[in-house]
C-alpha positions as CSV (number, residue, x, y, z in Angstrom):
1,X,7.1,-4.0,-73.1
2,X,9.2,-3.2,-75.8
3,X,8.4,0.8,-75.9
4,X,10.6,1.2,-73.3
5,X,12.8,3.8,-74.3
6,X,9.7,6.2,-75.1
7,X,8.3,5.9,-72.0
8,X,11.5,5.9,-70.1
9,X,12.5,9.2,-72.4
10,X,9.0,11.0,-71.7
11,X,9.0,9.9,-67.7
12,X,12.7,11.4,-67.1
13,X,11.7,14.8,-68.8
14,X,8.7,15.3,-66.8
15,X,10.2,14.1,-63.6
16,X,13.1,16.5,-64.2
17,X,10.3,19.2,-64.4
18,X,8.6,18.0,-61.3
19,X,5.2,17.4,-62.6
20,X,5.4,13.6,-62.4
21,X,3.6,13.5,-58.6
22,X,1.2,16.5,-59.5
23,X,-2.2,15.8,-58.2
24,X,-3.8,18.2,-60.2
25,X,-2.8,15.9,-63.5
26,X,-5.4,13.0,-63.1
27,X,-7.7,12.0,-60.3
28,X,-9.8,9.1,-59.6
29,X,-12.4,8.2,-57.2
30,X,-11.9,4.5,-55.7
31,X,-14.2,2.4,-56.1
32,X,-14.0,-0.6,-53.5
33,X,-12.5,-0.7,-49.7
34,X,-9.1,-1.9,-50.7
35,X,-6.5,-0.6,-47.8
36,X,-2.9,0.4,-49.0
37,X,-0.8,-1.9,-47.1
38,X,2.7,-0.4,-47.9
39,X,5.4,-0.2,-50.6
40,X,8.6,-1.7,-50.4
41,X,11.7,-0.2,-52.8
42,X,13.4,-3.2,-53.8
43,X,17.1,-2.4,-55.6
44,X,20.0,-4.6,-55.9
45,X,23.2,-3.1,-57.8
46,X,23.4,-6.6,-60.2
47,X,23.5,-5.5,-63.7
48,X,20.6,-8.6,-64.1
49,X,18.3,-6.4,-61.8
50,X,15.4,-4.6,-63.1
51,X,12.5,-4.6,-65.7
52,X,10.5,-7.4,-63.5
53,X,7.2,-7.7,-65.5
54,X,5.5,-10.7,-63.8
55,X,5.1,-12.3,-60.1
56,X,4.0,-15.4,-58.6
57,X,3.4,-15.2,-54.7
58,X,2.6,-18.5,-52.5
59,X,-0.5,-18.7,-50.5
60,X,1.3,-17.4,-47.8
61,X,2.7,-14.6,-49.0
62,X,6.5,-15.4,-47.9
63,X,7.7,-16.9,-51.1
64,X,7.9,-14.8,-54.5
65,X,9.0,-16.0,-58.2
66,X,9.1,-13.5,-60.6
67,X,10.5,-12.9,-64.0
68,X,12.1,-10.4,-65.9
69,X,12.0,-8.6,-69.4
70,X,16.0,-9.3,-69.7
71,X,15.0,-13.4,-69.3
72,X,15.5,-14.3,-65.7
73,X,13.5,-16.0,-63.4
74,X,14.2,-15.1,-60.0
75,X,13.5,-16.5,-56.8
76,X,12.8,-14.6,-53.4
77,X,11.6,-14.5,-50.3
78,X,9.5,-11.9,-48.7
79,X,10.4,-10.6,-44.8
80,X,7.7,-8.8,-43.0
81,X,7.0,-7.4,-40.3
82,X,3.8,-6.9,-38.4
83,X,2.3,-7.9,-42.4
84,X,4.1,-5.2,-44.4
85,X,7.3,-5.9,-46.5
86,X,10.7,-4.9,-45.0
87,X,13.0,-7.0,-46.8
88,X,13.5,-9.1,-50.4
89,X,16.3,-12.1,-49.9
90,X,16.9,-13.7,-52.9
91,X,17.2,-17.2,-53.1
92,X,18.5,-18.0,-56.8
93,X,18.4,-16.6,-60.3
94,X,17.9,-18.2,-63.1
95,X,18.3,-17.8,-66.9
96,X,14.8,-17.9,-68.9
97,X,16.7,-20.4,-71.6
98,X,15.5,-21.2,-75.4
99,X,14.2,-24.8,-76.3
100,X,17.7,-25.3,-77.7
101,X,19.3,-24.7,-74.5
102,X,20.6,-21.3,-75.0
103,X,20.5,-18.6,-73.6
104,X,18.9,-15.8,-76.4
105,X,21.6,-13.0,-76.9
106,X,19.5,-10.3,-78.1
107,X,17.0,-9.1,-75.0
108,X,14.2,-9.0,-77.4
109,X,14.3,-12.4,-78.1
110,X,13.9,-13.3,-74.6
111,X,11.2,-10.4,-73.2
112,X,9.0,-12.3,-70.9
113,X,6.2,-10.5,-69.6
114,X,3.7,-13.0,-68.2
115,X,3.6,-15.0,-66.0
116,X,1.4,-18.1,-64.2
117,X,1.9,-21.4,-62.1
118,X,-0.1,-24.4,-62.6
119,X,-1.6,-27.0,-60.3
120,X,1.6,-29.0,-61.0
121,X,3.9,-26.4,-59.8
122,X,5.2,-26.0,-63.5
123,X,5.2,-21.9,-64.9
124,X,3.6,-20.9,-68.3
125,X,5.5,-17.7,-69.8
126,X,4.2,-15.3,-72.4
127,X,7.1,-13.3,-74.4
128,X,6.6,-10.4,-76.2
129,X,9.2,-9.2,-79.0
130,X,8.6,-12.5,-80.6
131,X,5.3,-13.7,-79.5
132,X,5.3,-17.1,-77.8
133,X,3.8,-19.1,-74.8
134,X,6.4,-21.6,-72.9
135,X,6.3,-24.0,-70.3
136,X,8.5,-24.9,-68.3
137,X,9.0,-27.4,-65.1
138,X,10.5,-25.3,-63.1
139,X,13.1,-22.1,-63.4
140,X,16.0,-22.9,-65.4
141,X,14.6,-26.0,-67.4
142,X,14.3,-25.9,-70.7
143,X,11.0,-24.9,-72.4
144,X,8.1,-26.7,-73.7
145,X,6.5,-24.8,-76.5
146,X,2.7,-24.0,-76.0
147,X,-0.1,-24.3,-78.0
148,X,-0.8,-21.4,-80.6
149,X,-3.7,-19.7,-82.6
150,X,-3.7,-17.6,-85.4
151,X,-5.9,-15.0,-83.9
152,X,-2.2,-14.1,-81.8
153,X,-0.4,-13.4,-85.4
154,X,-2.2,-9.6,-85.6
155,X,-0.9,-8.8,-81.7
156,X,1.6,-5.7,-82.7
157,X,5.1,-6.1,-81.6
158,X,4.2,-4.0,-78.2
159,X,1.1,-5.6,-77.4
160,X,1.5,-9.0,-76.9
161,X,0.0,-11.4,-73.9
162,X,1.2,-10.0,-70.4
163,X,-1.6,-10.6,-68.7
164,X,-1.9,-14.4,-67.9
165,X,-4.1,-16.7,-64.6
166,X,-5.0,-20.1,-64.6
167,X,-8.3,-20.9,-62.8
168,X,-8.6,-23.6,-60.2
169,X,-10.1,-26.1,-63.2
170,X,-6.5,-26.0,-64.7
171,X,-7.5,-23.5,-67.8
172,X,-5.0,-21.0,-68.8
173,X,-6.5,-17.3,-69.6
174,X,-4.4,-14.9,-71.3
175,X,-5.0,-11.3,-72.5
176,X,-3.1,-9.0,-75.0
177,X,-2.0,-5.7,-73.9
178,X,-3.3,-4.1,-77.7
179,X,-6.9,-4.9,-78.2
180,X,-7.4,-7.7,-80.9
181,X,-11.0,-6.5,-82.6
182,X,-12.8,-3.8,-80.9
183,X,-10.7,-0.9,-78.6
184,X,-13.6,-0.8,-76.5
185,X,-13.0,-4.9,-75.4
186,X,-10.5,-6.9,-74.1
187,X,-10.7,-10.2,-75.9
188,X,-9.9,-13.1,-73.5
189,X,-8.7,-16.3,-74.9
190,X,-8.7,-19.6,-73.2
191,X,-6.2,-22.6,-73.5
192,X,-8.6,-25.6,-73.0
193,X,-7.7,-29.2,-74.2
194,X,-4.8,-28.1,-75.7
195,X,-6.6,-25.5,-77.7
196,X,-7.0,-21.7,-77.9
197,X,-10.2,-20.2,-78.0
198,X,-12.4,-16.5,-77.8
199,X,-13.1,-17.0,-73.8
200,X,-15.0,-13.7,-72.9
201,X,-14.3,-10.2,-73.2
202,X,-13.8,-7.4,-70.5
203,X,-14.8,-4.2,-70.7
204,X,-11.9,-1.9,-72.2
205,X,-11.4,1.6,-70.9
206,X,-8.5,3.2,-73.4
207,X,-7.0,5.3,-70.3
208,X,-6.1,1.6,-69.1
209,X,-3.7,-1.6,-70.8
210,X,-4.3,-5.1,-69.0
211,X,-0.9,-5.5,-67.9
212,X,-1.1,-8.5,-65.0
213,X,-3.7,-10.9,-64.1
214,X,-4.7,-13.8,-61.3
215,X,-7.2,-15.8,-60.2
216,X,-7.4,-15.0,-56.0
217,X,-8.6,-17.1,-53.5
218,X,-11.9,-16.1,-53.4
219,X,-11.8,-17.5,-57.4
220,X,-12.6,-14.3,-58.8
221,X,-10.1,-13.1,-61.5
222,X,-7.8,-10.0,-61.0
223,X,-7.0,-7.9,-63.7
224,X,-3.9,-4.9,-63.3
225,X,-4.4,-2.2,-65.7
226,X,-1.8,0.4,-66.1
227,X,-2.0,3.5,-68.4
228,X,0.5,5.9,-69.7
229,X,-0.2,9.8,-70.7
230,X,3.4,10.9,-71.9
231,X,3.9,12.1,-67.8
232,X,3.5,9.1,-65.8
233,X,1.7,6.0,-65.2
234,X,-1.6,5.6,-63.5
235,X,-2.7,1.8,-62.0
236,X,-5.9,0.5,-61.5
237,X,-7.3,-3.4,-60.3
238,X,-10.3,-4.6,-61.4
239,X,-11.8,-8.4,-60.4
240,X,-14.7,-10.2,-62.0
241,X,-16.7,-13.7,-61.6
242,X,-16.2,-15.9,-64.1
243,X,-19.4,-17.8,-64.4
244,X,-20.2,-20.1,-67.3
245,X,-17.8,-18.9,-69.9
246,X,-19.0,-15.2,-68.5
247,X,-17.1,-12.5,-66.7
248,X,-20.0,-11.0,-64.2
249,X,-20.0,-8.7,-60.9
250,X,-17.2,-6.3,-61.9
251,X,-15.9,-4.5,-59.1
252,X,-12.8,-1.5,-59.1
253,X,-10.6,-2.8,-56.4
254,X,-8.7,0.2,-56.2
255,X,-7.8,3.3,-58.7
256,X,-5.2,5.3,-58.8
257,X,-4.1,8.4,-60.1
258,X,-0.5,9.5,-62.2
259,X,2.5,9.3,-59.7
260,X,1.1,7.4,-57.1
261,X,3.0,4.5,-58.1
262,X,5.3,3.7,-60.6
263,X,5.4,1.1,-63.8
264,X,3.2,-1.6,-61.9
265,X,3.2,-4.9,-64.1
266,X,3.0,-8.2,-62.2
267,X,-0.1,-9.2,-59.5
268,X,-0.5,-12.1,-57.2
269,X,-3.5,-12.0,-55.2
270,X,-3.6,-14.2,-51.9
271,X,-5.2,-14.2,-48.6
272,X,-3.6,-13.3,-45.3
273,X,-3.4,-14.3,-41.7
274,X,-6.0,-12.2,-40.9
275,X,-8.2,-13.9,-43.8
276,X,-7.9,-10.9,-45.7
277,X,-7.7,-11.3,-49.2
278,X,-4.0,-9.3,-50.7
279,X,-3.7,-7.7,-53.7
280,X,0.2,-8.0,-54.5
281,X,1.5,-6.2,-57.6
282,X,5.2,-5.2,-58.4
283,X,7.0,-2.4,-61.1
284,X,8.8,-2.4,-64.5
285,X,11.9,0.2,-63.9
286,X,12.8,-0.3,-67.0
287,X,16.2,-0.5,-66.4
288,X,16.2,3.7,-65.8
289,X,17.5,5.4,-62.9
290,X,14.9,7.7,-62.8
291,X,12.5,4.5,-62.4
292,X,12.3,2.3,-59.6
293,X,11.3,-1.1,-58.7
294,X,8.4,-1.5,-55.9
295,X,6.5,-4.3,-54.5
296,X,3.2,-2.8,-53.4
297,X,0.3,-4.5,-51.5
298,X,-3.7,-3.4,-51.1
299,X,-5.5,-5.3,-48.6
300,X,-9.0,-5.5,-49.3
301,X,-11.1,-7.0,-45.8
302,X,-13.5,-10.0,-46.5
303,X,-16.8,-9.4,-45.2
304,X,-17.8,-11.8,-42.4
């Protein structure tokens, strides 16, 4: 997200006033049986580190790719221990490169936000700052440019597609942050046969931005939603079926309230050893101090 330095601006004031973990600011009541699993702080003193907007978790759970809003892919993998993260090694970084095989000097130029693997193992990434959907073969190749629709040309400069899953059938879903017609929908668009096209929508609650999105196991579709009020941010998961071009059976996987956690982005939904289906989803710090960077993980217990 390019608004960055607002909410960074607002978030460092009220944490300096100690209101930020207030409970008596915002309250929800969740919704499904989704567990909290843990929270791991994840810092590295690199000037690249920070700002991570998207992941991409194998089934297991081990291996992570994620990217962030400064251009790099990076490459990790998880420890844990007894199930919960302990530990973040990374393997490689990588630079997020331009068609013409540089490297974009101005950050704007080279924001990406979104993120999803295809059946072929190759990535599709959604930019923001200049709107754009790439592909590329693997981290570090050189992009393909993706199909586009006019419908995108009206997404404002902050509310481009960050939310991106690709169902098992191959088809690419993407959602902008900024609602494109109605505020009370999220408009869904589709990449099918090489073309773009109005998908479905979801149910819009203003309190809430689709921010991250992934088709689980269980071929439902996951949807993070984070939400801003000037004090901090407040998260919420929501899945869906998506039956015959419909989004049915909505259900709140979890909900929660301002401070709880912070700038959560990225999702990657897999199922455990237990069979368990895990909800995955990591933070923006936007590159402030004040911010941090946290993989956290809801486990939400299939029925038998």
């Amino acid at each position: 997200m390019r608004r960055r330095f607002a909410i960074a601006l607002k978030t460092t004031l009220f944490l300096c006033l100690g209101i930020l973990a207030s409970p008596l600011i915002y309250a929800e009541t969740e919704v499904q049986d989704a567990r909290f699993s843990g929270a791991y702080r994840w810092h590295l003193t690199e000037t690249w580190f920070g700002g991570i907007s998207a992941i991409d978790l194998s089934k297991d759970g081990k291996e992570m790719l994620a990217v962030t809003d400064r251009g790099y892919f990076v490459e990790a993998l998880l420890q844990r221990e007894a199930g919960v993260i302990v530990g973040v090694d990374v393997l490689r970084k990588s630079r997020v490169l331009r068609p013409e095989g540089h490297f974009a000097k101005r950050t704007g130029w080279r924001d990406s936000e979104g993120l999803a693997r295809l059946a072929d193992g190759s990535l599709v990434v959604a930019f923001e700052g200049e709107h754009r959907l790439e592909r590329f073969a693997k981290p570090g190749d050189l992009p393909i440019q993706m199909p586009w629709h006019t419908d995108f040309d009206s997404m404002p400069l902050n509310g481009g597609f960050e939310a991106l899953a690709v169902d098992s059938r191959g088809i690419i879903y993407a959602m902008p942050e900024v609602a494109i017609g109605p505020d009370s929908k999220i408009q869904v668009f589709q990449l099918k046969n090489s073309a773009w096209s109005a998908a479905f929508t979801l149910s819009r609650d203003k309190q809430f931005q689709p921010v991250g999105a992934d088709f689980g196991p269980d071929n439902r579709l996951y949807v993070l939603e984070r939400g801003f009020n000037g004090i901090g941010f407040r998260t919420r998961v929501r899945s869906f079926d998506i039956t015959n071009g419909v989004a049915e059976d909505e259900k709140i996987i979890f909900s929660r309230a301002i401070g709880k956690h912070d700038n959560l982005e990225g999702i990657s939904v897999w199922r455990d050893d237990a069979g368990d289906i895990r909800v995955t989803a990591i933070s923006d710090d936007n590159f402030r101090f004040l911010q941090r960077t946290e993989i956290v993980e809801y486990t939400l217990p299939v029925s038998p």
